[in-house]
C-alpha positions in Angstrom: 88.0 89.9 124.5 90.4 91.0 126.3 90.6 88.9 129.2 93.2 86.2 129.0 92.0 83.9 131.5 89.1 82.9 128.9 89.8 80.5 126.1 91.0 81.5 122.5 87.8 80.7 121.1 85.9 82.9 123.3 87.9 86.3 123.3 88.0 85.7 119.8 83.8 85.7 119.8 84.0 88.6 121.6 86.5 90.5 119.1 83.9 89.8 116.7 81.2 90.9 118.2 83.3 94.0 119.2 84.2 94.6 115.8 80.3 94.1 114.8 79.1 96.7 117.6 81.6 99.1 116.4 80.7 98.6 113.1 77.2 98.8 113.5 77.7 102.3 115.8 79.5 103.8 113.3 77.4 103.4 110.6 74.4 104.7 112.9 76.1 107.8 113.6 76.3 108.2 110.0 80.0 109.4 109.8 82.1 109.1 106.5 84.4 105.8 106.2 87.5 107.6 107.1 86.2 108.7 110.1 84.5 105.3 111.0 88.3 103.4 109.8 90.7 104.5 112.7 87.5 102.9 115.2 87.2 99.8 113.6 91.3 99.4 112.7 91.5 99.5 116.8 89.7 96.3 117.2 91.1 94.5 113.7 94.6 95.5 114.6 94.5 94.4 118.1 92.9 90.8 117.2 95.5 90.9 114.7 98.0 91.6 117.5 96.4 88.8 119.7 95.4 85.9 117.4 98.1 86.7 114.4 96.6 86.5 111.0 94.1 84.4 109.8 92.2 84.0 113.5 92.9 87.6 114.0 91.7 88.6 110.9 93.2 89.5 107.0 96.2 92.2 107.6 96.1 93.2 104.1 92.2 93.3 103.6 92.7 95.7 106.8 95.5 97.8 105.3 94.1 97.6 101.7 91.2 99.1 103.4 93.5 101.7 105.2 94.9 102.7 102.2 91.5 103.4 100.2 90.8 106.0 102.0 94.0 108.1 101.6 93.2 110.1 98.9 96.1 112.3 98.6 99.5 111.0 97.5 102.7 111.8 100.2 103.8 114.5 98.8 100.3 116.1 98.2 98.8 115.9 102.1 102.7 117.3 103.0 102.2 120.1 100.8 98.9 120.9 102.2 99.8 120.5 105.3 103.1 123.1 105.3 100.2 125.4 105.3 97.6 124.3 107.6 96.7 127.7 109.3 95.8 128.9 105.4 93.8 125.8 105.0 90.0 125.9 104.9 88.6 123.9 108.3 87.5 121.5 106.6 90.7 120.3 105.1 92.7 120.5 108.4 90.0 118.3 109.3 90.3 115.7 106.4 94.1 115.9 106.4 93.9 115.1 110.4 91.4 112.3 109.6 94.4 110.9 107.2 96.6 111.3 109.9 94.8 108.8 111.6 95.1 106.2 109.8 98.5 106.0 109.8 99.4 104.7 113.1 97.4 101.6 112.7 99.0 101.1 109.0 102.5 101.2 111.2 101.1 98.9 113.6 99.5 96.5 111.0 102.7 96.5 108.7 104.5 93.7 110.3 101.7 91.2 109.8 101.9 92.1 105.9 103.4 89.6 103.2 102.7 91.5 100.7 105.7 93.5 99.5 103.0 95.6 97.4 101.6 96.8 100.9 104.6 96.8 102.9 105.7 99.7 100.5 102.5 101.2 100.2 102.6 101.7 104.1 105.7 102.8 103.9 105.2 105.5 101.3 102.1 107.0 103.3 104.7 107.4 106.2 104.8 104.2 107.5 107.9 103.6 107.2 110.5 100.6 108.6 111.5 103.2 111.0 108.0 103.6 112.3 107.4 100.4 113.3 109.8 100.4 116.3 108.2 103.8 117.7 105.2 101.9 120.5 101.8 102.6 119.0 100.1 103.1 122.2 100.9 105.0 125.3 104.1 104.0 127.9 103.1 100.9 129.6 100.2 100.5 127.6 100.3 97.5 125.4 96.9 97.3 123.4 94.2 100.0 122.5 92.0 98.3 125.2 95.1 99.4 128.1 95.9 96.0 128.9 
C-alpha cells in the first residue's frame, strides 16, 4: 500500500484490504465505534491523501462518520474538560477518545466540498488554522512513516 514502486491499482487493493483487516480487528476486539474510528480514519485518510477522492475513498462519508461520534457540542467537551482532574475516569477517557478524532477531521478537511462539513470541522476545532499545523510527526509524511 504503501510502496510506490507498485502500480496505482495495486496499493490501492492493498489500502482496501488494509482498511478491511482493520476493520475486521476492531470489531473482534469488541471496542465501541469511537475507539475503533481514529484506527480506521488512519487508513481512509491516508488513501484519501494518496489517491484523492473518489479512488481514495468518500471524504465526507469519512468525516460525516467522524462527526457522529462527537457527542458533545464545542463548548460542552471545553467545559468538561476545564475540569478534567474532577472528572470521573471514565469521562477523561471519552473526552480523550473525542480528542482523537480531531486530528484526522483537520487532516480530511481539505478534501471536503461540502461547506456544511467544512464548518462542521471547523466548529469541533478544526479550524482553517488547523490545517496548516503537520498531522504527523517532523519528517514524517503519512501515518504509515513514509
Amino acid at each position: 500500500m504503501c510502496d510506490k514502486r507498485l502500480p496505482d491499482e495495486a496499493r490501492l487493493r492493498w489500502g482496501r484490504v488494509a482498511l478491511t483487516a482493520t476493520d475486521r480487528c476492531t470489531q473482534a476486539e469488541g471496542v465501541t465505534d469511537l475507539v475503533r474510528a481514529p484506527e480506521l480514519a488512519c487508513v481512509q485518510v491516508y488513501l484519501l491523501q494518496q489517491f484523492g477522492s473518489g479512488r481514495g475513498g468518500d471524504p465526507e462519508a469519512v468525516c460525516r462518520g467522524l462527526l457522529a461520534l462527537i457527542d458533545l457540542e464545542p463548548e460542552q467537551a471545553a467545559a468538561q474538560g476545564g475540569s478534567g482532574a474532577d472528572l470521573p475516569h471514565h469521562r477523561i477517557r471519552h473526552l480523550r477518545r473525542i480528542k482523537g478524532l480531531i486530528p484526522w477531521l483537520v487532516v480530511i478537511r481539505p478534501h471536503l466540498e461540502d461547506e456544511a462539513l467544512v464548518a462542521a470541522v471547523g466548529a469541533v476545532g478544526g479550524g482553517t488554522a488547523a490545517v496548516a499545523v503537520a498531522p504527523f510527526p517532523t519528517g514524517v509524511t503519512s501515518a504509515f512513516g513514509q
